[in-house]
Every structure is written in structure tokens, then in C-alpha cells.
C-alpha positions in Angstrom: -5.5 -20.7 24.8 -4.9 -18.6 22.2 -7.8 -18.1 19.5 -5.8 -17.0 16.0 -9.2 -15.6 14.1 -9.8 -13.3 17.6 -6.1 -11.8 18.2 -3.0 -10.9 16.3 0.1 -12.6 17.1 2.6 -10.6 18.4 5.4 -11.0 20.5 7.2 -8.8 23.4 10.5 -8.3 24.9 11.4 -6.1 28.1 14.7 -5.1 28.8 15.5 -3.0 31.6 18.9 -1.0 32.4 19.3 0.2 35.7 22.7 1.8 36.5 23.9 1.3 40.1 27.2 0.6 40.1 26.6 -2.5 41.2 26.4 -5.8 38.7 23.6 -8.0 39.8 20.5 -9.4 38.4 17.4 -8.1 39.1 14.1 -10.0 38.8 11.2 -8.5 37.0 7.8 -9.7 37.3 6.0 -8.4 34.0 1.9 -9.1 33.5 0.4 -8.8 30.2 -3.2 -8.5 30.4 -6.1 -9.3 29.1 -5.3 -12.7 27.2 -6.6 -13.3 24.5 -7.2 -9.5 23.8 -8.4 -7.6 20.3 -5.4 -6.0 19.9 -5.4 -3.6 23.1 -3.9 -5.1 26.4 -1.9 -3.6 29.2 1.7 -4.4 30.7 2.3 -4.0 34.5 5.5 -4.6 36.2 8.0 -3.4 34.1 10.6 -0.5 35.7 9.4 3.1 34.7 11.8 4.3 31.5 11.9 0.1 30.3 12.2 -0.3 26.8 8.9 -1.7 25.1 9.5 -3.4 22.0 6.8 -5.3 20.1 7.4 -7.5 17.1 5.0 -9.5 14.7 5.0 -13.3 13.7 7.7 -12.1 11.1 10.0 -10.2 13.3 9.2 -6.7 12.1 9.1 -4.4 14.5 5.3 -3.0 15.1 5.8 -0.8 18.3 8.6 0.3 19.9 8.0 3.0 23.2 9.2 3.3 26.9 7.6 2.4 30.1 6.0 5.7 31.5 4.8 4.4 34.4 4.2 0.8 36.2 1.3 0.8 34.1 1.4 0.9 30.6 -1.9 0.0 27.7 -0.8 -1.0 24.5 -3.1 -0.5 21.5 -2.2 -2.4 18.9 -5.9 -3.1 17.3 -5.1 -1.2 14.0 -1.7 -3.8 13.2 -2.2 -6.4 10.4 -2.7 -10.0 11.9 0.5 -12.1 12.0 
């Protein structure tokens, strides 16, 4: 459960690209971590180099990075709510 008044809603995509010559689907296996948070969390899972795209409640786009390691924190504490 979600508690609006404690964290910002946001939402996040992944989308990974990995060139083998090969066409098949890959599954990833993405955490996001802690839930509900303050506005800092971490993402785990996600291929090294993945695009990280964040958006709020209105679809603007609030962060946009890559994946520098299986590992990634997030702050997103200073963003508006919504």
C-alpha cells in the first residue's frame, strides 16, 4: 500500500537492447526497492547500459539516465509530488 501524503507518484519504464544477432525475448527481473520510499529508492536487475526513464502522474519526464551497474539508487526526493 501506497501512502500518497509520504511518497511521490512516479512511474518507471525499463527497456533494454541487447544486440546479438539473434531475435529472442529476454526476461528481466527488475526490483524497485524500498516501497513506499521518500523519494530515494534503488533498482536492481536491470542489464548494465538499460535505459532508466522516470515519469510523473502527468507524463513529464523527471529523470532520464542509464543503468551503470546491476545496482542503481534513484534520488528523486527534491521532485514535486504528483
Amino acid at each position: 500500500m501506497i501512502e500518497a501524503a509520504r511518497m511521490p507518484a512516479f512511474f518507471a519504464a525499463f527497456k533494454a537492447t541487447v544486440a546479438t544477432g539473434i531475435h529472442e525475448a529476454e526476461n528481466i527481473s527488475v526490483s524497485v526497492y524500498p516501497n513506499p520510499t521518500s523519494g530515494k529508492f534503488n533498482l536492481y536487475g536491470a542489464p548494465v547500459s538499460a535505459q532508466i526513464e522516470i515519469f510523473n502522474s502527468f507524463g513529464d519526464k523527471v529523470f532520464s539516465d542509464h543503468m551503470h551497474s546491476r545496482t542503481e539508487q534513484i534520488d528523486l526526493s527534491n521532485e514535486s509530488r504528483g
